[in-house]
Structures are given as structure tokens and as C-alpha cells.
N, C-alpha and C positions, 0 to 999 in steps of 0.2 A: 255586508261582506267586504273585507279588506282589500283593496288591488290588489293584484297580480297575488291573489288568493285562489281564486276563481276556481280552476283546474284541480286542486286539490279537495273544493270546496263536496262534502258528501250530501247523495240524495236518493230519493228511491226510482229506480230507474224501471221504466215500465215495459215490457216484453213490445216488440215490432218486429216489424220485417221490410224494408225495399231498397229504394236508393238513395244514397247520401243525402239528396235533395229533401225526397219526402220526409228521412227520418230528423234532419234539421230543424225543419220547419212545425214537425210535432214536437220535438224537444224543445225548442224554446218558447211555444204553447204552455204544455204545460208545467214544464217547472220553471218557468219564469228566468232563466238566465236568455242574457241579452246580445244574440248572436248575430253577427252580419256578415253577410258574404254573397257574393254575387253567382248563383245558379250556372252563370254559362263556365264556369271555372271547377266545373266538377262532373265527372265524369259519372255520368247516370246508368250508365250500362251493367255497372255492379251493384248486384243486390247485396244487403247487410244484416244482419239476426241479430237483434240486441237481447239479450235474456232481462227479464225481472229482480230485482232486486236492489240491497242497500249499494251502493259504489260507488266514484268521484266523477265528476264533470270531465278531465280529463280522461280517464280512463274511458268513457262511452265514447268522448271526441276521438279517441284514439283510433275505436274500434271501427268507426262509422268512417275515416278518411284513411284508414290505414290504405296506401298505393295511391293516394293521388296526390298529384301535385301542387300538392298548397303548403302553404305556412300558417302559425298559428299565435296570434301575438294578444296578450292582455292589456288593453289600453283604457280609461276613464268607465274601470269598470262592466267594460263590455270582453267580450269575444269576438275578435276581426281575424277573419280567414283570407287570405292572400295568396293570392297564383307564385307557386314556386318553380322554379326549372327542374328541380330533383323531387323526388316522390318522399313523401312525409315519414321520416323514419320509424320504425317499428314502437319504439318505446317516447317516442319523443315529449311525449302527452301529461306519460305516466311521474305519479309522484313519487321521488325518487328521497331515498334512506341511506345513513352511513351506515357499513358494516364497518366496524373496527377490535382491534384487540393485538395479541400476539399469539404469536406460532412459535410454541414450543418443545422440547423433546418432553416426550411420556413418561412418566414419574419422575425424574429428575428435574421439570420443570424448568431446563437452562433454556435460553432463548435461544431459535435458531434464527440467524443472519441469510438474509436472500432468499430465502423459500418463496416459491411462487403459490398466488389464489388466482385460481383462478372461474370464471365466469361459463357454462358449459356449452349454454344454448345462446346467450349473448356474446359470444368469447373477449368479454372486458376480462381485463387480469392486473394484477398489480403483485409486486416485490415486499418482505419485509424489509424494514431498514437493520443495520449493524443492531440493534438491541431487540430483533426480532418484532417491532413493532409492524401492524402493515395499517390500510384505510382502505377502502373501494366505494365510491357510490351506485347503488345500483335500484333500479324503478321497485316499488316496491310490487308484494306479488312471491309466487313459491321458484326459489331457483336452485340449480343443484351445483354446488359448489367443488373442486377438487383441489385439496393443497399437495405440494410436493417439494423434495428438495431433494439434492443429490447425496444417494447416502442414505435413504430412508425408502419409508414404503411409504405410498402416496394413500391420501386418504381421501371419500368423497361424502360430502354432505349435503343434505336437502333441508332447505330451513322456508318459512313462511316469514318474507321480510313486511310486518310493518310497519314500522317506526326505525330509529337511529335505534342499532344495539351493537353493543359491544359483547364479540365471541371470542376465546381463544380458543386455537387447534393444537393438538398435539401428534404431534408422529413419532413412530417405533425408527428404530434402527432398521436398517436394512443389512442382515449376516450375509447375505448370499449375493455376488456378484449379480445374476441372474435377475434377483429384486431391486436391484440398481434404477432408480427411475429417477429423468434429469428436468428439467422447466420448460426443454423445447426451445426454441427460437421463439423466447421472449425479443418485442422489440426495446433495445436497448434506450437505458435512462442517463449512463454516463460509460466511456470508455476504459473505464477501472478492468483491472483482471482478480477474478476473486479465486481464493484459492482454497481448499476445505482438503476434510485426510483423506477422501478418495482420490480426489484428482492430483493427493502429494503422492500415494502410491508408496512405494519403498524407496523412496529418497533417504540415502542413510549418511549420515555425517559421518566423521574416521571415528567417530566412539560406537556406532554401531546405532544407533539413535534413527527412526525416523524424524526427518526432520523437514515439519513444514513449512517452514522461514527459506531453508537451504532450498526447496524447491523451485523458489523461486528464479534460480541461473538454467532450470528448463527455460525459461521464459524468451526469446528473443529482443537482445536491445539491452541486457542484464549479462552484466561482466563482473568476475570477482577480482582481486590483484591480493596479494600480499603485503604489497608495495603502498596497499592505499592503507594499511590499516587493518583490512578487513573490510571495509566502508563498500556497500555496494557502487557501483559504479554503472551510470546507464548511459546510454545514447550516446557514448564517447564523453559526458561530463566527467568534473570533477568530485571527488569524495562529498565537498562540502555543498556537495547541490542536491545530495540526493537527503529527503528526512525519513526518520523512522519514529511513527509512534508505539507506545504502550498501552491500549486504554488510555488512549490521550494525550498522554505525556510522552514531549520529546525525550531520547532517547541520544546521546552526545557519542555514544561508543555503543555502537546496535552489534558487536557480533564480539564472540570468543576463539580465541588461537588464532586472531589475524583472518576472519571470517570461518572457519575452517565447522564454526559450533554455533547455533544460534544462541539468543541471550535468554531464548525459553525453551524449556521443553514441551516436547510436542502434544503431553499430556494434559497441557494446562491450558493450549491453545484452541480458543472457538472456534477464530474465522484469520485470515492473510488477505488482506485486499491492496493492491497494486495502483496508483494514478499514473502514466509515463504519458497516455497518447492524448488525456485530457485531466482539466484539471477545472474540477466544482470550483465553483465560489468561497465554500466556504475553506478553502487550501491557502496557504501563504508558505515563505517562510523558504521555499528551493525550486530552481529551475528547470530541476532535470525529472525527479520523481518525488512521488510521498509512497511511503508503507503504513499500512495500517494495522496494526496488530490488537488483536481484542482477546482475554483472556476467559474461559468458563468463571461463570459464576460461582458456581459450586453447586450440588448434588441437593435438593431440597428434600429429600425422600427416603433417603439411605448413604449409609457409609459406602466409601470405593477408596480404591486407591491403587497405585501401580510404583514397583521397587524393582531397579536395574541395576545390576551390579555387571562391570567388562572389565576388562585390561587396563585401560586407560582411567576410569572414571566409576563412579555409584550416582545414585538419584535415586529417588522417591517423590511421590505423588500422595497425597489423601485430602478426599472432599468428602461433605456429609453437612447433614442438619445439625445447628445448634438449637433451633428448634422446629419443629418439621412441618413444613410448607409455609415459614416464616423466613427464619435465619439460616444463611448456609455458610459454611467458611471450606476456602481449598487456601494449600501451602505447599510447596514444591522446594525442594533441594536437590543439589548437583555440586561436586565436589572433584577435581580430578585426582589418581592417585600418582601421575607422573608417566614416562614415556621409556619405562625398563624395557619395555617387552617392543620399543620399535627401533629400528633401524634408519636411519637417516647419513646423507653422503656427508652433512654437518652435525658436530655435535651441537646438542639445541639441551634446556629444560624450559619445559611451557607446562605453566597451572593454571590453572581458573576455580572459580566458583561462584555459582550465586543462589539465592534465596528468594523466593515471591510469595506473599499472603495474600489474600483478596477474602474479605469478609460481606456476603450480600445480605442487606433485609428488604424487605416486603412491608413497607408501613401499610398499603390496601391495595386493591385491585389498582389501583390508575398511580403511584408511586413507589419509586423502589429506590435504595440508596447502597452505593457502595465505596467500599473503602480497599485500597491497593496499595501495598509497599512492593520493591523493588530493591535489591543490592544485588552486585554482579563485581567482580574483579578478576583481573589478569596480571599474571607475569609471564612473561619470555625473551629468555636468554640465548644467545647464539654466541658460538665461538667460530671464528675460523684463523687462519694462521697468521693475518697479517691486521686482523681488527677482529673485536667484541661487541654486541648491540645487543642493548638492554631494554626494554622496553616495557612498561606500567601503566597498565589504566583499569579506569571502576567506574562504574554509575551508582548513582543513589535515588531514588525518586517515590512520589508519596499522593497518590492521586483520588480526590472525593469526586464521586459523581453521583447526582441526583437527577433518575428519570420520571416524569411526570406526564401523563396524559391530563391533558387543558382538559378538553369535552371529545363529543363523538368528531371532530374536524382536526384537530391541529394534537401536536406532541413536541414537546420541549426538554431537551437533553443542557442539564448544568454540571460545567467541571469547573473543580478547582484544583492547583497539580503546583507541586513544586520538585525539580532536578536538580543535582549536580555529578559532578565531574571531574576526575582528576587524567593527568595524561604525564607520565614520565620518558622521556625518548634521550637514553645514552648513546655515544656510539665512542667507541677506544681504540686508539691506534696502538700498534705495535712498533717502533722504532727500534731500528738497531745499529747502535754506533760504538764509537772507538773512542774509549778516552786519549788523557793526554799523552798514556804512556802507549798505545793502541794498541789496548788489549777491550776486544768487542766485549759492549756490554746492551742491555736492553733497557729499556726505559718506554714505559707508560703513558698516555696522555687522552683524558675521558675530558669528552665536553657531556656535559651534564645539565638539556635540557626540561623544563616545568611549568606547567601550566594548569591552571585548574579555573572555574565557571559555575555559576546560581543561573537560575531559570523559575521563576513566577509569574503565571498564567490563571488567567479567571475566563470563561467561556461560555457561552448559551447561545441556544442552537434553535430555532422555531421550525417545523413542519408544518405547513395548514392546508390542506385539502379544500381549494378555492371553489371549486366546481368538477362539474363531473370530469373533467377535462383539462383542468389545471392546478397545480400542484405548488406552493410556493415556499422557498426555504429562503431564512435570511437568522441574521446573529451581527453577534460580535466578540470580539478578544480582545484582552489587553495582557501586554507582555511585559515584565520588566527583567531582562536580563545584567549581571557583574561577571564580568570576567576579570582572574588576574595573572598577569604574564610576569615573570622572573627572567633576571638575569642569566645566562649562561655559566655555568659553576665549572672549569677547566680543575681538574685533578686529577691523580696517579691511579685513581681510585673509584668506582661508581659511588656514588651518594644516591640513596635511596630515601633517607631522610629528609624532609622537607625545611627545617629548619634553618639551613646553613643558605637556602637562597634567597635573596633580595629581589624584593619587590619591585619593578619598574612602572607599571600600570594598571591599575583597575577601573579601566573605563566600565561605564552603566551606562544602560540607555533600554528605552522602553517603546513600545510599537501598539497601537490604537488601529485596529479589523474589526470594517465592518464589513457586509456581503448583503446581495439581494438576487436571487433567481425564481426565476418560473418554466416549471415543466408543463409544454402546452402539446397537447393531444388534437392532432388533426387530424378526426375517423382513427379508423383501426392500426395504421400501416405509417402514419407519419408522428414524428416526435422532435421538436425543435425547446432548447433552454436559453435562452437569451438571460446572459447572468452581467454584475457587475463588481467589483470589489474597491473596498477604498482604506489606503492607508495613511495615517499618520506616524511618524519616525520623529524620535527625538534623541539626537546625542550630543551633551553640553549644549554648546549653541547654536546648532544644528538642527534644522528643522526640514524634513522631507515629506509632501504630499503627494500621491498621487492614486490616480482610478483608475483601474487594469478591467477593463472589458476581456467578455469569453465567451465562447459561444458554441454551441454543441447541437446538433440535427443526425437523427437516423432515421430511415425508413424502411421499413420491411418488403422487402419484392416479393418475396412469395412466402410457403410455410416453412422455406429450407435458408431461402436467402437473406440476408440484410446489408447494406451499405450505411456508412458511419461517415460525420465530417466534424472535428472539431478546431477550433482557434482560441489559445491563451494567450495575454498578455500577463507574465509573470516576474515577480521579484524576488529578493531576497536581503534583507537589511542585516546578515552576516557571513564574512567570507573567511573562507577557510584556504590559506594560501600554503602549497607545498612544495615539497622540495622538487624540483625538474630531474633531481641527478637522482642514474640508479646506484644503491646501497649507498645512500643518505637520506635516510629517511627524517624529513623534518615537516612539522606543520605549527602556524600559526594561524587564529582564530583572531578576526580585526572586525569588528563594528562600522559600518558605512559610516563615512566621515565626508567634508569638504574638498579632501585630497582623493579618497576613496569612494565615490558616488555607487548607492545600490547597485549589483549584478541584476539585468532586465533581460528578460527572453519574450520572442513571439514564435510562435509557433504555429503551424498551421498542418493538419495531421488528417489520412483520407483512411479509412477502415472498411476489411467487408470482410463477411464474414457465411459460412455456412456450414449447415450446421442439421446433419442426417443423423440418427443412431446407426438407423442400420448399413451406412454407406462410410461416412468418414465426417469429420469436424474439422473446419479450416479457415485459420485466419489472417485476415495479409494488411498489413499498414503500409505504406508512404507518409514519411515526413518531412517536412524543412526545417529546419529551428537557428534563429538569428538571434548571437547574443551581445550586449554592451556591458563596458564597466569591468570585464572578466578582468583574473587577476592573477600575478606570478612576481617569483622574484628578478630582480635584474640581471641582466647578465655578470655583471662584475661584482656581485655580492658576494663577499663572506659567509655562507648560508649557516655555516658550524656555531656563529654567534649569534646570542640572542639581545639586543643592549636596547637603549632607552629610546632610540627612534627607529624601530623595527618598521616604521610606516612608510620613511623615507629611501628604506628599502626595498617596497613593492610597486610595482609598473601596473598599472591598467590597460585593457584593450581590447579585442573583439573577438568572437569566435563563432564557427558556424557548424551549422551539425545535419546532415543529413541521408538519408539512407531507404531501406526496405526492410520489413521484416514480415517474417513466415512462421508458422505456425501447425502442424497435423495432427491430428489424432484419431488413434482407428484403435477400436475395441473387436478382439473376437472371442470365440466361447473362454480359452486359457489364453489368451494373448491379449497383451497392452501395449499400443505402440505412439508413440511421440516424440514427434522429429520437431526439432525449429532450424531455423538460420536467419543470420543476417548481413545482408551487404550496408556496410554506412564507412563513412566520411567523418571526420572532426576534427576543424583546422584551428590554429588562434594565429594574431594576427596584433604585433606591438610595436609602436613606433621607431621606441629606444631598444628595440632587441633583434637581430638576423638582419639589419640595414629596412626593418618595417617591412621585412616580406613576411608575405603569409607561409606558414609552417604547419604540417600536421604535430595532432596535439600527442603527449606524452600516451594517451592514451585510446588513442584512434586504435581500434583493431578492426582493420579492413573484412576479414571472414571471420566469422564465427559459426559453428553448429554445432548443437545439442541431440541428443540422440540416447531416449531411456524406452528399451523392451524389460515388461515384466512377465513372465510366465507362471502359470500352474499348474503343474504337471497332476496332482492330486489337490483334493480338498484344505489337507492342514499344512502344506511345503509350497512356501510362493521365493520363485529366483526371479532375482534382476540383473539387468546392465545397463551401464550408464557412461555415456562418452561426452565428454566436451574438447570442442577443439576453437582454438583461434589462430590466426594468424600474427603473427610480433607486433610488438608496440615499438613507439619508438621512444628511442632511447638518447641520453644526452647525457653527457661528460664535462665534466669542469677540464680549464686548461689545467688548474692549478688548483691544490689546496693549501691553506696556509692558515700555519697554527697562533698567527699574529691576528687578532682582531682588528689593529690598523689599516691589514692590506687586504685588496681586491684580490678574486681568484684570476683576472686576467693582466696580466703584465702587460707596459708597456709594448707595442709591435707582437705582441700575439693576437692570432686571430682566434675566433670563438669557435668551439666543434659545434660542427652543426650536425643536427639528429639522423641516427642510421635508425633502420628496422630492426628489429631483434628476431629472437628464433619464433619460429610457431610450436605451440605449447599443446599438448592430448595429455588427457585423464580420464582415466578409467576407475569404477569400481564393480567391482563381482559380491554379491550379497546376497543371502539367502536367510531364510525364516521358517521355522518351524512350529507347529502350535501347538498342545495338546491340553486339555481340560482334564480337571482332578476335582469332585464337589464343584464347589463354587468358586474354583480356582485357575488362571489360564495362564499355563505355564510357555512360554514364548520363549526359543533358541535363537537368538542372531551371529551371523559370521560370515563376514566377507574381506575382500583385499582393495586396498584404494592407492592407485596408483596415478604417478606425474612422471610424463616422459617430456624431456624438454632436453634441446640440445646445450650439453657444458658449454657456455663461453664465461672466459675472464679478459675483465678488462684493466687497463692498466690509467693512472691519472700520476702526476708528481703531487707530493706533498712537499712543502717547504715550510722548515722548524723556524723560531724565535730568530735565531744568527745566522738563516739563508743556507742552510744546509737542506740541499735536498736530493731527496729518496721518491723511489718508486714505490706508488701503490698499489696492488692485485685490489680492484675490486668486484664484484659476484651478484649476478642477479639474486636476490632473496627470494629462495623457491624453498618452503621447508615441507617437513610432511609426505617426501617427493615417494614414498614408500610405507604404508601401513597395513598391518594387519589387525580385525578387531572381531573378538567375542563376546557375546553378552547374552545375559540369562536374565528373563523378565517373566514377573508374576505379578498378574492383575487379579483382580477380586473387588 
């Protein structure tokens, strides 16, 4: 018999009865295993009944010392029993099997992400991962098993585990609030917020859309702006800290109408997962947040599909077998038809559209491969009396993934992904002057900025189920991104065409991630990851290493409570630098250089959480977050020009972020209610800028709260409301603008404006849903009103022309949208 075989090793056990002592000393009698241990270390007062039969050395040893205080260790081929302080766990003995496989939905066979298994009479339990994968080891023996996820009917099974086998579960939908069954106060594996379409609820974007991306500004510590883009914005960071993936692939312009639309429909969407409070190992790449976004596979079983047509926009869904329960393919289209039927306090035209395929096959039960495209684009146009702002962007993206179960222990996820990205950003002034005879005339003048960006990534990801109690992930990436930035194009005229501008740089440069974590199980109620990450950065001659330690611990207080602590050290090897001033929207996109050293954050973040169905669901963070490297234009910059040393334009320096956020959620029989808020902080801090004092940042918004009831007053009619409110950002003003790319916006003996607060900003929207079914047909009315109450201010800045003539400028917070109404008619099948 092999070492430390022993325990598992089978024999025929022969029917006894007394105490641990006697039945010891007949067991190793007659079957010859070679046990030592000393009599006074064992409590003789309990008697023990071994029954007859075939069964393992372990499993008798189990049964004969279950409640005493010993240990049990295999050493030189023997059995040595050892006094312990703790009483010998129930299963401790027993020879223990991998259950593994995937959890997925019923006939469609799409994987669900997160569902919990769990353990009934042992209460072990474990999480799928994002591709519905899960693992548990458990002693072997009959146990009874219950899977569930939110959004489903939970299911329970009873299996006889002997060996390592691979099961999948599958679960039905769950129609009825009522069947709503959730995971319970699992203890928490990482500080992610996952988001799925119950818990988006009737989140409706202004096209009348559920929308479970937009869900995400319920979220506390999650701000939208206009101002940035659309770019989410968190914890008081910058646009270019926060990442958004696709099924993996980065994402350069993650939302539509300036956020207002996400970049998927809600139809195609599996799972929304969130990192702000902590951050895996295997994350790179932003300081503030990452998004996850993962799309359905497609329909393995049968045709589906779902067609929206509203005021604003159309779309379409259809998923289905290419061949059934092998090849699945879904495709999604979205198209706007323009903005006739709204009213706004500016004339504005905003279009979008985009397109997404995703083709999945099933080479065998343990591999599956998929393939993703992606295009999306945007235009919109504003006009107001004294300037025009034009603005263009689109993604493109193209992503292979191959999932692979190794054996019954580990699971290995492979991408390959290639993006890009264009971004056009005009802005036109209106001048009005006097010729020489002075008769007022008007004249035009468009600065005409352009930029566009590659992104290739190769990635693989290991899972391996170490022991019953540790868990380890570890991978690597390589990145090689080209970006190329254009001159500034000054004309009468927008230039829309790419053509006519000049190339100033195409820096390239590429980044080498690797990561190593372990999820270590201490008993039932503790869970600490001690991770690490290491990067290499190469641009031209430039070389940047380093290793970002992280660290993640929860433990469960009771069956309601849990507290949470995480610590990131994190990076990012590209900055995305923007305009300070409101209604100049500009950003450039710079690769960590010698002059520019990576943006680095540490973070250190406290969570708790609790979490009753029948009482209420509540979550509260504390953060601090300390950052270096941060980055902005100078005070005296020209921002309207884009020229060939745009580097020697940006300032680096520090910034600090810190705050609280909240969290509630209370379900009752027709009522859904979810409150967040947040108090924080977000200062930056530059040597050459405000005489090196510390300033809050552009986008510090001191109060924030969110606040969405949904009701059902009957079964097929669900209404909502949704409030967001924040307090002003601050705001900052050039002294000066000037249409001379020689000169600085600050003249000689001008001082700099330093930042006021701006107004506090409420939004509302009213929506409602109606349902009704025809055959196999479900025909869905939506309509509601979405509304921005913010108070009018204009502000004023000088502009000065080529020959020093200068004029006043009105300029305007960019609030568009500030009024809609939207209908829409959807049929699923």
C-alpha cells in the first residue's frame, strides 16, 4: 500500500461494538493496518457500532473517533493518532471526490454565471464562475445537493458520490416574483457587484429599453457626466480609469448618446459584473473600476428572438441552433431613427447604431469555442447660439474564446481579441465682427480634433481546485496596443473626413500580465486571497516593471451578516487626459512615457454587508484611495490645439479619493425598493497648477443618491420611478481663449479662475410596462418620461482672434436629453 494511501485504502470491515480503545485494537488485529496511538488520549466512555462490510480504513477511523480529540496523520506507512485541542471533524477521515461541471439554463443550455451549489447537511457551497463553470470537493458518500440563482427556481439533488464526476444542473426561469429564490449570504469570494435582469428591474434608458449596463448608476460611487463622454465615472476618478470589457475585449467607447444608451442590448446580455471595492489579480489596466460585460451564448434548443421598435430607435434580437445542442449563433441590431418627436432646450441631432454576432460551438462536453464581433457608432451634433459641437465615435472589435475543462480539478479560459476605435471631437465658434466698411458680418471657425487606436490581446486564465479549501487562479496577458493622434485641422467648416488630417504620432507599446492568487478557506465563516500581479511595459525605450500586491479577506458573522476588507495596489500604463474646462470637451489618449510615469493607486476598502429576504438587504463600504502619476493639462495651455508635442503639454500629480457608500434593498409582495447614497471626496493636487495647493477635482460630487421603486399593481402592468440626484461638480474656466496656437490661454498678470461648485442636478424617469401573450407570442408596451432638472447657468470666458481682437463668450454646461418622452412596442417569441 502506497503512503498516505492508507485512509482510502478498501477492506471488509467486521460488525463490533465498544470503545474507541477496544474497537482500535481489534482493527488493527485483524486487518493488519498499523495503527499507534496512545489509550490515555481517548475518551473510553463512548461506545461505537461499526457495522459489517466492504468500506475504507478511513471511513471506520472516522466513525470509531468521531468527537474526540485527536488528529489523524499518515506517516512511514503507518496510522499515528495524536491528541488535538479541537474534536476530529465530522468528515475529516473520509475520502473525498471532485463534483464538477456547469450550471445551466433548461433547454437553451446558455451558462448561468454565479449560481450557487450548494452542500445541505455539510453546508460546503461554491459559486459558478462567469462561464457557468463551478467545482466543490466533497467526502465521498450520498449527499443532497441544492442549486440556485437569482431569477430561477432552485433545484435539489441527491447523488451517491464515488469517485471524481463531472454533472451539470440546469434550472428553469423563474415567471413569478414569488419563485424568486436568491444564494443567501454566501461568504463572499471577491468584492465585485454582479448585476443580472432581476436585480436591473425596469431600468429604462430614454429609448424605452431595459437597460442592464445603465443599471449600473443605482449603484453607489457610480456617476454618469456628459461631459466625460458618456464614460462612466467612479469614486470621483477620471473617464480614463474606469475599463469596460465585452466578453473580454476592451471596449475604448463603452456607451451611446454620451452614456444616455448602453453599447448592448439588454437582450443579448448574460451577466454585468462590477470590481470598484476590490480588484482580482487577474484585473490590470484602470484605477478606479473594471466592467464586465458577457454576452448569451445563444439558444442551443430552439429559435427565440425579441423586435423593438419606439420613437427614437428599432432593434432586433434572434438566437437559435445551427445545429441543436452543438452550434448556436445570436445577432442583435439597434439603429436610431432620430430625435423628431423630442424636445430639448438645445437644438441637438444624436444617431447611433450597432451590430453584435456571437457564434458558440460545443467541440465535447469539457470544450466549447466562441467567436464575437462587435461594431457600434455614434454621432451628435449640438447647436447653440454662440458655438456648434460635433462629436464621432465607434468601436470595432473581434473576440475568439476557447473554454476548456483540463480534468475533474482545474478549468482554463483562452482569449484572443483584437479592438479599435475612432473619436472625432469638433467644437465651432461663432464670431461676429465688422468689416472694414462696418457693416457686421459673421464668420466661422471649427477646430477639428482626431484620433483613433488598435488594441491586440492574447490571454489564458487557469482555475485549479488545490484542496478542499483552497482554490488557485493565476494566467497571463499580453497586450500590444498603436494609437494615432492628428494635428488639429482649424476651418470654416466641420471636416468629417479623415483624410485631410495629419498624422503627428503613432506611439505603440505593449504590456506583459502575469497574476497568481489563492482562495484559502478557513472552516466555514472565514475566507482570506492573498494575490499578486506583475507587469512588464515597454514603450520605445522604455521599460517599466513592477508587482502590485492585493489582498482580499471576508468572514461571515452569522447567517444574515458578513464583513469584508480588501487592499489594491494598482496601475495603469494608459492615460487618458481631459479637458478641465466646462463646454470644451477635449481628450487625449498618451502611453506611459519617461516624462509620463504609469497612474498607480492603493487602495484600501472595509465592506459589510447584510443580507435577510425577509427583512431588508444592505450594504455599506469605507474607502481611502491614494493616487500618483495623475494627470491634466497645464494651466496655460492652449487645449483647442492638438500639435506634435501634446506631452509637453500635460502636468502630472497626485490625487486622493475618499468616501462612504450605502446601499438598501427591500422587496415586498408588489413593491421593490432601492435606495443608495454616497458621501466622498476627490482632490488632485499639482505642483505647476493653483501655486501646488490641493483642489477638488473636476469631478468630486460631494452627495449623491439614487433612489428606484418599482410596483405591481396587477400581474402583467409593472411601473417605476427613478431618481438620481447629486450635488455640483466643480467647475473651471479658462481666463482666455485664443484662436492662435502660439499663445497661452493665460496672459501676462492674469490670474488663473480657480474652481467654483456648480448647480446640483435631479433626474427623473416615470415608466411603465405592459405585457400580454398571443400563442407563442409576448407582446410588451413600454412608455415613460425621463426627465433633467438642473439649474440654467451660463458662463462667460473671452475669446481672442488671430489680430487680438477680442469677444465674449457664452458658454453652457452640456446637459442634453434634459426632456424625453419614449414609446415602445416589443414582441418576444
Amino acid at each position: 500500500m502506497a503512503q498516505n494511501n492508507l485512509l482510502n485504502t478498501k477492506f471488509h470491515c467486521r460488525a463490533a461494538a465498544g470503545n474507541a480503545h477496544k474497537l482500535l485494537h481489534d482493527l488493527a488485529a485483524y486487518s493488519r493496518f498499523n495503527i499507534e496511538y496512545s489509550p490515555v488520549i481517548l475518551d473510553s466512555t463512548v461506545n461505537v457500532t461499526l457495522p459489517d462490510g466492504e468500506t475504507s480504513l478511513g471511513k471506520v477511523l472516522n466513525r470509531i473517533l468521531s468527537g474526540q480529540r485527536v488528529s489523524v496523520i499518515e506517516k512511514n506507512n503507518k496510522i499515528i493518532i495524536l491528541y488535538a485541542d479541537a474534536p476530529l471533524p465530522a468528515d475529516a477521515l473520509l475520502e473525498k471526490h471532485m463534483l464538477y461541471g456547469f450550471i445551466q439554463q433548461e433547454n437553451s443550455l446558455e451558462p448561468i454565471p454565479f449560481a450557487s451549489l450548494r452542500e445541505v447537511s455539510a453546508k460546503a457551497i461554491c459559486e459558478s464562475n462567469v462561464f457557468g463553470f463551478y467545482s466543490i470537493v466533497l467526502p465521498a458518500g450520498e449527499h443532497v445537493l441544492q442549486v440556485s440563482f437569482t431569477g430561477s427556481s432552485s433545484k435539489t439533488v441527491t447523488i451517491d458520490l464515488t469517485k471524481n464526476t463531472q454533472l451539470n444542473f440546469f434550472l428553469s426561469p423563474a415567471l413569478l416574483p414569488e419563485t424568486q429564490v436568491a444564494a443567501g449570504n454566501m461568504l463572499k469570494r471577491d468584492a465585485s457587484i454582479k448585476l443580472d435582469r432581476y436585480q436591473a428591474g425596469l431600468y429604462s434608458n430614454l429609448l424605452g429599453e431595459t437597460d442592464q449596463v445603465r443599471a449600473l448608476y443605482l449603484l453607489p460611487g457610480n456617476m454618469e457626466s456628459q461631459e466625460s463622454g458618456g464614460k462612466l465615472l467612479v469614486r470621483g476618478g477620471d473617464p480614463g480609469q474606469s475599463l469596460f470589457y465585452l466578453d473580454g475585449n476592451q471596449v475604448f467607447n463603452p456607451a451611446h448618446l454620451l452614456g444616455e444608451v448602453s453599447i448592448l442590448g439588454n437582450t443579448s446580455i448574460r451577466s454585468v459584473q462590477q470590481y470598484k471595492n476590490d480588484f482580482p489579480a487577474r484585473l490590470s489596466g484602470a484605477i478606479s473600476s473594471v466592467t464586465e460585460i458577457n454576452s448569451k451564448d445563444g439558444n442551443m434548443n430552439r429559435w427565440s428572438g425579441e423586435a423593438e421598435a419606439g420613437l427614437n430607435a428599432f432593434s432586433a434580437t434572434i438566437e437559435g441552433p445551427l445545429k441543436k445542442n452543438h452550434t448556436a449563433m445570436m445577432a442583435s441590431v439597434r439603429q436610431s431613427v432620430g430625435d423628431a418627436f423630442n424636445q430639448d432646450m438645445f437644438a441637438y441631432d444624436a444617431l447611433f447604431g450597432d451590430t453584435h454576432v456571437k457564434l458558440t460551438h460545443l467541440l465535447n462536453r469539457n470544450n466549447k469555442l466562441q467567436l464575437s464581433a462587435y461594431v457600434g457608432n455614434d454621432r451628435l451634433k449640438l447647436t447653440q447660439d454662440s458655438q456648434e459641437y460635433l462629436q464621432k465615435w465607434s468601436n470595432a472589435l473581434f473576440t475568439a474564446n476557447w473554454n476548456h475543462v483540463l480534468n475533474s480539478r482545474s478549468f482554463v479560459n483562452t482569449t484572443f481579441s483584437t479592438s479599435g476605435h475612432n473619436n472625432y471631437i469638433a467644437l465651432m465658434y461663432k464670431l461676429q465682427e465688422t468689416n472694414d466698411i462696418g457693416v457686421p458680418v459673421s464668420r466661422n471657425i471649427v477646430f477639428n480634433n482626431y484620433s483613433s487606436g488598435s488594441r491586440y490581446e492574447a490571454k489564458t486564465q487557469f482555475e485549479l481546485a488545490v484542496s478542499p479549501g483552497v482554490q488557485s487562479r493565476f494566467g497571463a496577458k499580453f497586450e500590444y496596443n498603436i494609437l494615432h493622434a492628428f494635428n488639429t485641422l482649424v476651418t470654416e467648416d466641420f471636416e468629417e473626413g479623415t483624410d485631410a488630417f495629419r498624422t503627428t504620432r503613432s506611439p505603440h507599446f505593449s504590456n506583459l500580465t502575469a497574476y497568481y492568487e489563492n482562495d484559502i478557506n478557513i472552516g466555514a465563516n472565514l475566507l482570506i486571497r492573498p494575490s499578486v500581479q506583475f507587469n512588464s511595459y515597454k514603450y520605445d525605450t522604455y521599460n517599466y516593471q513592477v508587482f502590485q500586491p492585493r489582498f482580499f479577506s471576508s468572514y461571515r458573522i452569522d447567517d444574515d451578516q458578513q464583513i469584508n476588507i480588501s487592499y489594491a495596489h494598482t496601475g495603469q500604463m494608459l492615460h487618458l487626459v481631459t479637458s478641465p474646462y466646462t463646454g470644451i470637451n477635449r481628450e487625449v489618449w498618451l502611453p506611459a512615457s519617461p516624462q509620463l510615469k504609469p497612474e498607480e493607486s492603493r487602495m484600501i476598502n472595509l465592506g459589510y454587508q447584510f443580507k435577510n429576504r425577509r427583512l431588508v438587504n444592505l450594504t455599506a463600504d469605507v474607502y481611502y484611495k491614494k493616487m500618483n502619476n495623475v494627470t491634466g493639462f497645464a494651466e496655460n495651455v492652449n487645449i483647442l490645439f492638438n500639435g506634435d508635442s501634446v506631452e509637453n503639454q500635460i502636468i502630472t500629480g497626485k490625487g486622493w479619493s475618499y468616501g462612504t457608500e450605502w446601499m438598501c434593498e427591500k422587496k415586498f409582495e408588489k413593491f421593490k425598493v432601492i435606495l443608495s447614497y454616497t458621501l466622498s471626496w476627490s482632490w488632485r493636487q499639482f505642483d505647476s497648477a493653483h501655486n501646488g495647493k490641493r483642489q477638488p477635482y473636476r469631478y468630486d460630487r460631494r452627495n449623491q443618491a439614487n433612489l428606484l421603486v418599482e410596483y405591481q399593481p396587477i400581474k402583467k402592468l409593472d411601473l417605476s420611478l427613478l431618481w438620481h440626484f447629486n450635488t455640483g461638480g466643480w467647475i473651471t474656466l479658462p481666463a482666455t481663449l485664443s484662436l492662435d496656437p502660439e499663445k497661452n490661454v493665460i496672459n501676462p498678470g492674469q490670474d488663473v479662475k480657480p474652481p467654483f461648485k456648480g448647480p446640483v442636478s435631479n433626474r427623473v424617469n416615470l415608466n411603465a410596462a405592459y405585457y400580454f401573450d398571443t400563442k407563442k407570442v409576448r407582446h410588451t408596451v413600454i412608455a415613460g418620461i425621463s426627465a433633467i432638472n438642473q439649474s440654467a447657468m451660463k458662463y462667460s470666458t473671452e475669446i481672442i482672434t488671430e489680430d487680438n481682437k477680442s469677444y465674449d463668450l457664452d458658454m453652457y454646461p452640456r446637459e442634453l436629453f434634459k426632456f424625453n418622452g419614449y414609446l415602445t412596442y416589443k414582441l418576444s417569441f
